[in-house]
Backbone as CSV, one residue per row, in Angstrom:
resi,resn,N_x,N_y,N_z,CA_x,CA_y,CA_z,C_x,C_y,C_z
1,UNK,-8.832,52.396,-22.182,-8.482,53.605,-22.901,-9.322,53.707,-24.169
2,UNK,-9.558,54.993,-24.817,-10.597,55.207,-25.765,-9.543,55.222,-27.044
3,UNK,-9.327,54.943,-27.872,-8.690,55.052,-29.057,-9.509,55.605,-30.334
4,UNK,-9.035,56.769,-30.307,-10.108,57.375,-31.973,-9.543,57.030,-33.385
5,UNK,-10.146,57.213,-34.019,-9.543,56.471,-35.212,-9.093,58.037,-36.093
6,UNK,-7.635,57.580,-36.830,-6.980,58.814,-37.466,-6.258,58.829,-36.315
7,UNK,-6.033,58.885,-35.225,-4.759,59.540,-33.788,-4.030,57.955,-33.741
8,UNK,-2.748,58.114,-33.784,-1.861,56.944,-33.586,-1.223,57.270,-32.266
9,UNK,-1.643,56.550,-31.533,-0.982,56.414,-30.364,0.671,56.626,-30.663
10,UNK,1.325,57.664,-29.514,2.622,57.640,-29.619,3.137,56.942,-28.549
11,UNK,4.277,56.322,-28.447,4.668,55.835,-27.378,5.342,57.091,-26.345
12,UNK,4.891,56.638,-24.850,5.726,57.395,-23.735,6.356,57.518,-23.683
13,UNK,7.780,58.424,-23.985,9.052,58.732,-23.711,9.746,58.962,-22.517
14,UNK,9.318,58.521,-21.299,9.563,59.294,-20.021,10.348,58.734,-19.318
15,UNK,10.920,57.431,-19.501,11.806,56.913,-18.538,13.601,57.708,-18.688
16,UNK,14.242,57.285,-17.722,15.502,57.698,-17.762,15.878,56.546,-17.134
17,UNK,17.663,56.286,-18.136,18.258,55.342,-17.269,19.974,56.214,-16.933
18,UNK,20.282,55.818,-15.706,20.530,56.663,-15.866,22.090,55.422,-14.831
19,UNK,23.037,55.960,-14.156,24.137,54.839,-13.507,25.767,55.336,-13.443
20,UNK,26.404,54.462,-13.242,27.856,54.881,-12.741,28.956,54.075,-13.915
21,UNK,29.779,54.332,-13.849,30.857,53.803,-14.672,31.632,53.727,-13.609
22,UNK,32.501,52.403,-13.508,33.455,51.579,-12.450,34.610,50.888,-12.811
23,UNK,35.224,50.862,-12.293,36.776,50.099,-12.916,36.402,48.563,-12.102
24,UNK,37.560,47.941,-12.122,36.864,46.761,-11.412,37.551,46.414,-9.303
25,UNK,37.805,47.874,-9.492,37.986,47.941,-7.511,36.924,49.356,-7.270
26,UNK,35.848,48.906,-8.422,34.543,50.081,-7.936,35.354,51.601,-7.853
27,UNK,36.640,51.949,-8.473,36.554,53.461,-8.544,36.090,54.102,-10.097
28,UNK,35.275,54.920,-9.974,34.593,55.580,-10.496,35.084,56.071,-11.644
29,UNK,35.057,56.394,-12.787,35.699,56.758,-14.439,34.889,57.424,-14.840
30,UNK,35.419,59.345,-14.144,34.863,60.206,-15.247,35.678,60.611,-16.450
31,UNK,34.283,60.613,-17.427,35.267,61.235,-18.637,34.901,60.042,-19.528
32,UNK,34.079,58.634,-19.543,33.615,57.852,-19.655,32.229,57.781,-20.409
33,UNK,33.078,57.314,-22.445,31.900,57.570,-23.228,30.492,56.317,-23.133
34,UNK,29.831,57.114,-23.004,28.335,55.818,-23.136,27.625,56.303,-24.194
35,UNK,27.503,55.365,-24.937,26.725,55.220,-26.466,25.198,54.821,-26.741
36,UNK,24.275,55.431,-26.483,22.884,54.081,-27.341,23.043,53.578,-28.569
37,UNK,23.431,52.724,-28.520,23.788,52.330,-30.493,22.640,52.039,-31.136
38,UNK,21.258,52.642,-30.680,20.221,52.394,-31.701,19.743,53.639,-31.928
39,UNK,20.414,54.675,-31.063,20.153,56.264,-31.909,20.686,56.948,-31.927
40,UNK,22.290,56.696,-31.600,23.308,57.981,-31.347,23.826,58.677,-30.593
41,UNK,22.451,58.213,-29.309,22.496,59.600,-28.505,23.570,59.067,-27.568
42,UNK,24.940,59.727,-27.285,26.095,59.718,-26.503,26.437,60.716,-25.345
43,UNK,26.693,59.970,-24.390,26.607,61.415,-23.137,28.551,60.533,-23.061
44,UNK,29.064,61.845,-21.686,30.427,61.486,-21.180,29.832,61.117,-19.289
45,UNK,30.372,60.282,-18.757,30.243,60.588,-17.345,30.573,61.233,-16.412
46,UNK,30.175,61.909,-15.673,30.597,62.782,-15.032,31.431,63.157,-13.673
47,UNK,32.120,64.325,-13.076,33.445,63.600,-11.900,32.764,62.447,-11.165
48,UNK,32.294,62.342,-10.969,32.053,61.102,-9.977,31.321,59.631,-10.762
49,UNK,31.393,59.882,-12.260,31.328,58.394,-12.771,30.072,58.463,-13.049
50,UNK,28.980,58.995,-13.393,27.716,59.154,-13.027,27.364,59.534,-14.725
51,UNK,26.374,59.346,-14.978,25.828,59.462,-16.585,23.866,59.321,-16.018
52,UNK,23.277,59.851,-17.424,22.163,60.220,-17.162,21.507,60.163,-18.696
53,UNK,20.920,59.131,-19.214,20.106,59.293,-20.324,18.146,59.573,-20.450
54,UNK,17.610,60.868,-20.271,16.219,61.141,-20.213,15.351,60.950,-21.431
55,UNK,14.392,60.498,-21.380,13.290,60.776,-22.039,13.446,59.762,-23.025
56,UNK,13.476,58.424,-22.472,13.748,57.435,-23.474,12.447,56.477,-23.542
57,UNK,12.016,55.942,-24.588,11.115,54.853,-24.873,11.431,54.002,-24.173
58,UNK,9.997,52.692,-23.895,10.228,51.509,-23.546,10.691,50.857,-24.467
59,UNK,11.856,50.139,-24.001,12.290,49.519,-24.932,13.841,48.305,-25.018
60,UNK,14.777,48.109,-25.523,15.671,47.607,-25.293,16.564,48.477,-25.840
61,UNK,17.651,48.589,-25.334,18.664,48.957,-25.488,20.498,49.119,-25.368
62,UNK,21.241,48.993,-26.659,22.379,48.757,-26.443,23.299,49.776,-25.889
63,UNK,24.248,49.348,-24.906,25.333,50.853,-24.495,26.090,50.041,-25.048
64,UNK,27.001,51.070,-25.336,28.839,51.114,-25.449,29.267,51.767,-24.626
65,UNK,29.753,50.999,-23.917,30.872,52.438,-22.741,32.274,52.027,-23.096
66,UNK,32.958,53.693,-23.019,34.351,53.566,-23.475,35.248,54.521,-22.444
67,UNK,36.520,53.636,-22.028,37.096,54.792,-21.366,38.845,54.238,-21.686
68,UNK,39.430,55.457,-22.064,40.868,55.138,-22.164,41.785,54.093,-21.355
69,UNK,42.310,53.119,-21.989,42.741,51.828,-21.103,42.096,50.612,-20.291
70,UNK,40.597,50.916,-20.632,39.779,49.725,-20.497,39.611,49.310,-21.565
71,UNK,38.555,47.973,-21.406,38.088,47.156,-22.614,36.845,47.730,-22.491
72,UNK,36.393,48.253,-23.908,34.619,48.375,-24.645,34.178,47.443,-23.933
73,UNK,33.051,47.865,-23.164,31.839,47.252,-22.918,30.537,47.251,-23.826
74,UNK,29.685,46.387,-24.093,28.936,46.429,-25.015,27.471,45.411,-23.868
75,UNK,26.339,46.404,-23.380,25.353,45.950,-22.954,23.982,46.053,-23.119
76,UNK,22.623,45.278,-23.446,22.261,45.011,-23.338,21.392,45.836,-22.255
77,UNK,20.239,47.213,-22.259,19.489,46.995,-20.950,17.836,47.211,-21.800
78,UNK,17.053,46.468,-20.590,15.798,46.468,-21.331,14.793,47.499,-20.204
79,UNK,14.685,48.635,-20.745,13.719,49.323,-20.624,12.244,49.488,-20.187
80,UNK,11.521,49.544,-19.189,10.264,49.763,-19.047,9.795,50.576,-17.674
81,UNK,10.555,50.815,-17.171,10.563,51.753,-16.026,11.780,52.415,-16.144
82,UNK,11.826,53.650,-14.782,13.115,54.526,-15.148,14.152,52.906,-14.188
83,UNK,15.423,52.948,-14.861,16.397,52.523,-13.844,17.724,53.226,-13.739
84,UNK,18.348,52.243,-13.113,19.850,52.424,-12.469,20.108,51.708,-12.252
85,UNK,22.171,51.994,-12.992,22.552,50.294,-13.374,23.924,51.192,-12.904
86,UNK,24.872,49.873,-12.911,26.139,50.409,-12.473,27.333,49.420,-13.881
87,UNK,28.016,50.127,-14.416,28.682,49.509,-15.052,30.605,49.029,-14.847
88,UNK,31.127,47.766,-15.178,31.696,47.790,-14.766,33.060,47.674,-15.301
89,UNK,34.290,48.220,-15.703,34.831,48.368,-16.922,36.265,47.230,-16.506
90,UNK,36.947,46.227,-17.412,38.259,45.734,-17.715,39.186,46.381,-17.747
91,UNK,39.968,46.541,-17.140,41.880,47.093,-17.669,41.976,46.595,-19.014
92,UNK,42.019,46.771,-19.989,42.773,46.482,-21.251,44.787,46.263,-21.212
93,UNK,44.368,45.229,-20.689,46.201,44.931,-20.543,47.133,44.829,-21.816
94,UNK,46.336,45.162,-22.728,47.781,44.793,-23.837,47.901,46.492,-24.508
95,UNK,46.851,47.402,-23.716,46.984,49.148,-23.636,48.526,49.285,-22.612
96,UNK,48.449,48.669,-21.829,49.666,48.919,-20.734,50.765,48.309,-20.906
97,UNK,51.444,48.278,-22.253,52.672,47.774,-22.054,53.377,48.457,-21.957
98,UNK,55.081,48.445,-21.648,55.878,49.360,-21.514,55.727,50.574,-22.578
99,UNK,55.687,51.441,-22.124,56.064,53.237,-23.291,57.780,53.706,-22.582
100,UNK,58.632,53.380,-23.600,60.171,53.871,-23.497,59.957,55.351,-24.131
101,UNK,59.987,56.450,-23.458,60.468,58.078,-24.365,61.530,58.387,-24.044
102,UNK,62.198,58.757,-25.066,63.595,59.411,-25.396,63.768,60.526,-25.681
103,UNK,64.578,61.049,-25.251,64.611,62.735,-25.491,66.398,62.514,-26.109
104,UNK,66.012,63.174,-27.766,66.786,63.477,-28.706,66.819,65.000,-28.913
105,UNK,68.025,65.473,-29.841,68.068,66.943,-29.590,69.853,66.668,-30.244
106,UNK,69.565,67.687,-31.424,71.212,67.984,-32.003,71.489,69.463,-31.421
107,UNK,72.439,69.469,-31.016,73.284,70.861,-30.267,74.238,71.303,-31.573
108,UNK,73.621,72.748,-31.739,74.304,73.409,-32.611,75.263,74.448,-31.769
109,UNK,76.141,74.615,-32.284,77.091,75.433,-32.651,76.308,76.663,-32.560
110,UNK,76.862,78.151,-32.285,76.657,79.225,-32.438,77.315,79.514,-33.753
111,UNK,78.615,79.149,-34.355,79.025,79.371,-35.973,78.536,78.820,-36.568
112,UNK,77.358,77.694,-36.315,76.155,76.993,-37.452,74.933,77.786,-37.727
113,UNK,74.558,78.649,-36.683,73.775,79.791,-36.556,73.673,80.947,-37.691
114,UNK,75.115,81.054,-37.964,75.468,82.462,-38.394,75.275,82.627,-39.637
């Protein structure tokens, strides 16, 4: 490659990674936040568990995936071609303990009304 002097090479932005969000009997979690924690950029997954990040540098990179009643995942993928990864999420068991609701309610009087 010819390199002129004054032009700084930019790096290629073109890969996509892109994958599924999974519980751990492989069913699928849409609605499922994924994070790059080195620039912000946050997508949700979609009905069928599916997420899609474009136009990313080579490079390394951290996810966060989050979904109500699992445990945060926090990974690690390293970048240099497009890929596809499948992620795979924990039950958060101490999210599922018993919820008791009670239904309260004072009954008035029609002469408390008046």
């Amino acid at each position: 490659s010819i390199l002129l002097p004054g032009f700084a090479q930019k790096p290629l932005c073109l890969f996509s990674l892109k994958g599924s969000v999974l519980d751990h009997e492989n069913q699928t979690l849409p609605g499922a936040s994924i994070i790059i924690t080195e620039n912000g950029q946050g997508i949700v997954s979609d009905a069928k568990g599916n997420f899609s990040f474009e136009k990313l540098c080579e490079g390394t990179y951290t996810l966060e995936v989050k979904f109500v009643g699992f445990r945060t995942a926090t990974l690690k993928v390293k970048l240099k071609k497009d890929e596809t990864i499948k992620i795979s999420l924990e039950q958060d068991e101490t999210l599922l303990n018993e919820v008791v609701v009670q239904e309260h309610y004072d009954h008035i009087s029609k002469s408390q009304t008046n």
